[in-house]
C-alpha positions in Angstrom: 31.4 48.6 26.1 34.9 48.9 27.1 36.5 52.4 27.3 39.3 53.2 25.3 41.6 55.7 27.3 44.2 57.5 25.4 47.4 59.5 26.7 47.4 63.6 26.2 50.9 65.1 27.0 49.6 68.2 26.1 46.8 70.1 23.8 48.2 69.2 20.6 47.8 65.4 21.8 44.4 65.9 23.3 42.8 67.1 20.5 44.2 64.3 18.3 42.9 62.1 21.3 39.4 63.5 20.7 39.6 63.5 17.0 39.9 60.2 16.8 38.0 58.6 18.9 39.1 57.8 22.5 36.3 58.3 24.8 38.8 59.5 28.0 42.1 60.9 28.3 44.8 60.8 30.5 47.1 64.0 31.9 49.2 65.6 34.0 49.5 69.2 35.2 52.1 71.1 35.6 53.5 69.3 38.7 53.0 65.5 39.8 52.0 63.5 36.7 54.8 61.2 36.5 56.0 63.0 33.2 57.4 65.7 34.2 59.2 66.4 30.6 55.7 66.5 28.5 54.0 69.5 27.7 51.7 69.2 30.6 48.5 71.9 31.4 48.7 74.7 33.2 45.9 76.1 35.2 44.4 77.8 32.5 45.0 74.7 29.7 43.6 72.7 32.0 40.2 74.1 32.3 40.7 74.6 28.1 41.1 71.1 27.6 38.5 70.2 30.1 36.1 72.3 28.4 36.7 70.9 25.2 36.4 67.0 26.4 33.6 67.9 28.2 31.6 69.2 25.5 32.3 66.2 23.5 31.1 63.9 26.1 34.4 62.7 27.0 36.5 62.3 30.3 39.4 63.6 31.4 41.4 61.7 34.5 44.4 64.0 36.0 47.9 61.5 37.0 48.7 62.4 40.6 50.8 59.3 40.5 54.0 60.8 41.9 55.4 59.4 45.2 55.6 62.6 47.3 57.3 63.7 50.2 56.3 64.9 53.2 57.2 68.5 52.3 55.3 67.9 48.7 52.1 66.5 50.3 50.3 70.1 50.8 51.2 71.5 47.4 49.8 67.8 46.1 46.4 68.4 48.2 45.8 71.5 46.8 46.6 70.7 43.2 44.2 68.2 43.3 41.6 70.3 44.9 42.2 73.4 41.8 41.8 70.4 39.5 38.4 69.1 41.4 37.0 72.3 41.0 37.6 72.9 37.8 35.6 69.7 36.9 38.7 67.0 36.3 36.7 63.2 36.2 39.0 61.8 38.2 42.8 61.8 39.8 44.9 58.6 39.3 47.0 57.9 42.1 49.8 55.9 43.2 51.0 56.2 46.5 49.0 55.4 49.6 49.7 58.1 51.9 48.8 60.5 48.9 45.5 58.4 48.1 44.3 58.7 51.8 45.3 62.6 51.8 43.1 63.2 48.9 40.1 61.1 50.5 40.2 63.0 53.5 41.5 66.4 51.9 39.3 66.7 48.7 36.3 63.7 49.1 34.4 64.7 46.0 37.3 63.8 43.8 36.9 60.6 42.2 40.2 58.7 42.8 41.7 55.6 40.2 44.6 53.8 41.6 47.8 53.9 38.9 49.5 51.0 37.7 52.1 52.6 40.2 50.8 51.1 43.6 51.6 47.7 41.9 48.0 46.0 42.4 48.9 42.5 41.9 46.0 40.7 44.0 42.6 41.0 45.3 43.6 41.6 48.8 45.7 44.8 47.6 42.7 45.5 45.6 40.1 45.5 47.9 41.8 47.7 50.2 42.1 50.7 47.9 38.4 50.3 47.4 37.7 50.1 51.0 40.1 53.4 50.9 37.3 54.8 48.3 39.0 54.0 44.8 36.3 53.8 41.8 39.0 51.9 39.6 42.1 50.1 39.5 44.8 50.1 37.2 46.0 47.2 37.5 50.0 46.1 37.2 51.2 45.5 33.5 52.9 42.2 35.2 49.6 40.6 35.5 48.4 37.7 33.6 44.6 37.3 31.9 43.7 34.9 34.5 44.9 36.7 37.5 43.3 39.7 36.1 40.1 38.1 35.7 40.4 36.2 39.5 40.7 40.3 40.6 37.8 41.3 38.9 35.6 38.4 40.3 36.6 39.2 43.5 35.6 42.7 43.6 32.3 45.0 43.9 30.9 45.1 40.4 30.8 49.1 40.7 34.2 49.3 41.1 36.2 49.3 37.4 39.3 47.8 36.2 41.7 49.3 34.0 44.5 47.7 32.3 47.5 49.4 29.7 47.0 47.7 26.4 49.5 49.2 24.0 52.5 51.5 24.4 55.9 51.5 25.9 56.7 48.8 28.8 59.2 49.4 31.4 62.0 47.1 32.3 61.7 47.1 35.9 57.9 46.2 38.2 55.5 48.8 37.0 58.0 51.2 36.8 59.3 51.3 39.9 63.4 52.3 38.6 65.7 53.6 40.2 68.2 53.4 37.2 67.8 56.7 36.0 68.8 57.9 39.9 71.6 56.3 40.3 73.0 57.0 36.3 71.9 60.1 36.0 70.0 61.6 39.4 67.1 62.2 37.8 64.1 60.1 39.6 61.6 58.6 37.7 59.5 57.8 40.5 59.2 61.8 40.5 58.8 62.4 36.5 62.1 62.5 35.4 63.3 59.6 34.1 65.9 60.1 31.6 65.1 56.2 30.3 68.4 54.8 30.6 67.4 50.8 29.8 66.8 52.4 26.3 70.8 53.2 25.8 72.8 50.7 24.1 75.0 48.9 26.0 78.1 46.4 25.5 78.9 43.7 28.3 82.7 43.8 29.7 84.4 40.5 31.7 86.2 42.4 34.4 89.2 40.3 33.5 89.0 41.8 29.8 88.3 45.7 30.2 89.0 45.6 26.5 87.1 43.0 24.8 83.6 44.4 25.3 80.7 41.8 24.1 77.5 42.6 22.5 74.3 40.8 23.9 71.8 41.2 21.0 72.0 43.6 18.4 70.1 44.8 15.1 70.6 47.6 12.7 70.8 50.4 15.0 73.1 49.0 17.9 73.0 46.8 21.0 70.0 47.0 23.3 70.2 45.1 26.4 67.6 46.3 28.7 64.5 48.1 26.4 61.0 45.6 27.0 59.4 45.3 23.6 56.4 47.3 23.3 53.0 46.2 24.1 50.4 45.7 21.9 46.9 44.2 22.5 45.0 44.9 19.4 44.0 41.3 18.1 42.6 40.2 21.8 39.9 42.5 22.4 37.8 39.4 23.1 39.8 37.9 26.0 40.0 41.2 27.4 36.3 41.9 27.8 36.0 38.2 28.9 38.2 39.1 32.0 36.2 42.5 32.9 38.6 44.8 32.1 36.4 48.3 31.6 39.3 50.4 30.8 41.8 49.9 27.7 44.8 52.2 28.5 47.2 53.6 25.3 50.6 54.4 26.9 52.5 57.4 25.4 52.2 60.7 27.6 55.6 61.5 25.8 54.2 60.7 22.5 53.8 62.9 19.6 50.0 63.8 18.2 50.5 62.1 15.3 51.5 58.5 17.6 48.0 59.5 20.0 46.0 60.2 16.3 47.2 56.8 14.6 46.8 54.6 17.7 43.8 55.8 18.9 42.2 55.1 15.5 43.7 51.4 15.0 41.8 50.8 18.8 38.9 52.9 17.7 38.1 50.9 14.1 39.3 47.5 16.1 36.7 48.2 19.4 34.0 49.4 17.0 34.4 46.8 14.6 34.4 44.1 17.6 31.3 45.5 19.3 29.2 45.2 15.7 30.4 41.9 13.9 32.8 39.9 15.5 34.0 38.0 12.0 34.6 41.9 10.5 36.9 42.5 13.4 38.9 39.7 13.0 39.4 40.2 9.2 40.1 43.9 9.7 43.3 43.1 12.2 46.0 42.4 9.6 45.4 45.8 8.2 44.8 47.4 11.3 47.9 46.3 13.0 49.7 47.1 9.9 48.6 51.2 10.6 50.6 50.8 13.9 53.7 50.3 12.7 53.1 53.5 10.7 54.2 55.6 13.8 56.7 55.6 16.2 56.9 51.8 17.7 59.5 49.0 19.0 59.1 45.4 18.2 56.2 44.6 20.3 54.3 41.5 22.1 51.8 40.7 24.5 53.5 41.6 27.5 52.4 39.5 30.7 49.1 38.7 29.8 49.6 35.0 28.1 52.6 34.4 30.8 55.9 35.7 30.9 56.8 37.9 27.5 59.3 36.1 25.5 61.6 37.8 24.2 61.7 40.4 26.8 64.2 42.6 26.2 66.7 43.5 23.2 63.8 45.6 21.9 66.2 47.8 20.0 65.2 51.4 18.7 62.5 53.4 17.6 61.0 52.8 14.2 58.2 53.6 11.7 57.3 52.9 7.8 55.3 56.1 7.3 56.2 59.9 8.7 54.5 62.8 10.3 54.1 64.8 7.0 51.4 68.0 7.7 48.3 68.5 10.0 45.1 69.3 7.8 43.9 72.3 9.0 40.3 72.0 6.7 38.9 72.4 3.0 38.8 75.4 0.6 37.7 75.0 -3.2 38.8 71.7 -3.7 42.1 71.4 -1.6 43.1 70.7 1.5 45.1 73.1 3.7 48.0 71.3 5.2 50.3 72.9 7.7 53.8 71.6 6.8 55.6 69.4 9.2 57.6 67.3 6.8 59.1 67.8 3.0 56.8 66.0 -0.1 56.8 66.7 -3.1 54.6 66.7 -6.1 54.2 63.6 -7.2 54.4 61.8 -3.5 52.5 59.2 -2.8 50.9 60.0 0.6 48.0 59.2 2.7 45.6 61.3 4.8 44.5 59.6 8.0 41.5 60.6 9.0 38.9 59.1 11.5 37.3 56.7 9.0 40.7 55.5 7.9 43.5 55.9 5.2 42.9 57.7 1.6 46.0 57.0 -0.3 46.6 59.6 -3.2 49.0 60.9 -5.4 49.9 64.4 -5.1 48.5 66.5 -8.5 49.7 69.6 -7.1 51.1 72.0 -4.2 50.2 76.0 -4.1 51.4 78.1 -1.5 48.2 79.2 0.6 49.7 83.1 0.7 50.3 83.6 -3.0 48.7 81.2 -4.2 52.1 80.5 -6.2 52.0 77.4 -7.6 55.2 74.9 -6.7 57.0 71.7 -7.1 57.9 70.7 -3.2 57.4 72.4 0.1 59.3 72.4 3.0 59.0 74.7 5.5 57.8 73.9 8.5 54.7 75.8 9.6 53.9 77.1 6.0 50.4 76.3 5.1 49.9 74.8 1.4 47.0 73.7 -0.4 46.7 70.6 -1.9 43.8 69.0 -4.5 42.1 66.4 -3.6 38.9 64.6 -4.8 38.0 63.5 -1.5 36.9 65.1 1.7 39.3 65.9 4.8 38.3 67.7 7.7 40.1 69.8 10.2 42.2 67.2 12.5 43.4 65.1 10.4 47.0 64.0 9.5 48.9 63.9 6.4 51.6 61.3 6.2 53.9 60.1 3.8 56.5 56.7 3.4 59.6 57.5 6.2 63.0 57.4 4.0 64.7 56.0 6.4 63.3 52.8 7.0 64.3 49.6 6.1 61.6 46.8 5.2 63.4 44.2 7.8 63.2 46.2 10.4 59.7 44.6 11.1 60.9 41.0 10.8 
């Protein structure tokens, strides 16, 4: 059965991760990672989080994925070893000289080699696992084919991994140096400030003044942002090509993106691995959940050929909002920590691990006084809310996002 691997920026993330049901995560410490702006686990987090996955039967990789500098390589080693020792399942890791450091520096660390080291062919392949790499994570530019030529080619004990939905970069596996030369921040070393995201106009240098938009929709020019990936309705190709590992993109990502992904996969793998005609009747609805969080227009990326169109993504977007986290049940009600303003009256759903459960909201009290009110919204308060069904502790409250528009989507 294929492992579905979702990102964990932080602890908040994690346990929506868990919730859910991804059977791994991915995360960074402190230092590293390749995302140096998420939340990130300290020390003490770490072994937190690790604790918790653990006890669940899950696994936890760490990204290493940086390309260090000589004067960063001993700090690296040593993070790696804390991390080792406090029972981390593996280190993902990008850059050669730092993959062979770790092997000689900290052997009973499990390494996976990131989508970073650009592993386009067997013969790239082959020597990480002669190095001592247990996976590879392969390059998003690869097609199906190529992808399943790799995994012919290689020991059967040895796993591959592949991204299947999230954000994709406009340069080779990520390997910009846009955001150093626009803004000196290097996203080979976390810090990416994302400038292919920024709208931009096109200027003829013999018409300063007569900029020229390239493509456009309702929220400005976007020249350079990929579309998103998403991979959903082909988990049967992907199994066919011996991909172990299905990789959800979104380190940066909110909780509530980590808990509604990682359930559309979830329901889709599950679905897939029992009855083959349920799955495939089950994608329309499940792909329609994804566009309930934070998304771009989205296609297959490289693995039918060449993505078309590849660029001109535009911005974010998303029918349904972040609304409240269910903190449990008391007396009939949910508790709901606020995030967002509803009303009584709404129309909202609660997405839980078994799915959606649309209702209409009958009532709001506060959960202090017990006051009885017409709205709430104040972030952090917790309210209590009927219901005649049953939530648990984990869950999400959502409601329709006012600010989309319907054609957004087309």
């Amino acid at each position: 059965m294929m492992e579905l691997l979702a990102p964990a920026g932080g602890m908040e993330q994690l346990r929506a991760a868990m919730h859910f049901g991804a059977d791994a995560v991915y995360g960074g410490m402190k230092r590293f990672g390749l995302r140096a702006n998420a939340g990130n686990f300290s020390r003490e987090e770490l072994k937190e989080a690790l604790e918790l996955v653990h006890s669940l039967g899950k696994r936890f990789y760490l990204t290493l994925n940086i390309l260090p500098y000589d004067d960063e390589l001993e700090e690296f080693a040593e993070t790696a070893k804390i991390a080792c020792e406090l029972g981390v399942d593996a280190a993902i890791v990008s850059d050669v000289g730092a993959f062979l450091t770790l092997r000689e520096r900290v052997p009973q660390l499990p390494l996976h080699v990131s989508t970073q080291a650009n592993v386009m062919n067997s013969a790239t392949a082959d020597f990480f696992v002669k190095a001592g790499a247990e996976r590879i994570v392969l390059s998003r530019e690869l097609s199906m084919e190529r992808i399943r030529e790799i995994r012919r080619r290689l020991p059967e004990n040895v796993e591959i991994e592949t991204f299947v939905h999230g954000a994709m970069c406009m340069s080779h596996s990520g390997r910009c140096m846009m955001s150093d030369f626009m803004m000196g921040r290097g996203g080979n070393h976390g810090a990416c400030a994302q400038p292919c995201r920024w709208q931009y106009t096109v200027t003829e240098i013999k018409r300063p003044d007569e900029p020229m938009e390239v493509t456009e929709d309702a929220e400005g020019t976007y020249i350079f942002s990929a579309y998103d990936l998403n991979m959903l309705s082909h988990l049967p190709e992907l199994e066919a090509a011996g991909v172990k590992s299905l990789k959800i993109e979104g380190r940066m990502k909110t909780g509530y993106y980590v808990a509604t992904v990682t359930q559309a996969y979830r329901k889709a793998l599950d679905l897939y691995y029992e009855d083959r005609a349920r799955y495939e009747e089950a994608l329309p609805e499940l792909q329609n959940e994804l566009l309930k969080c934070s998304h771009r227009l989205s296609n297959t990326g490289f693995y039918f050929g060449r993505p078309a169109p590849s660029s001109g993504a535009g911005g974010f977007r998303q029918t349904m909002e972040f609304t409240g986290r269910i903190k449990g049940m008391a007396e009939g009600c949910m508790l709901v920590e606020v995030k967002n303003r509803f009303h009584v009256g709404d129309a909202l759903e609660v997405l839980s691990p078994s799915g959606s459960h649309a209702f209409t909201v009958k009532a709001i009290y506060r959960d202090d006084t017990g006051e009885s009110v017409d709205f709430v919204s104040v972030a952090g308060q917790t309210v209590r809310v009927p219901v005649d069904f049953t939530v648990s502790s984990g869950d999400y409250l959502r409601g329709p996002n006012r600010n989309h528009r319907a054609d957004m989507e087309k």
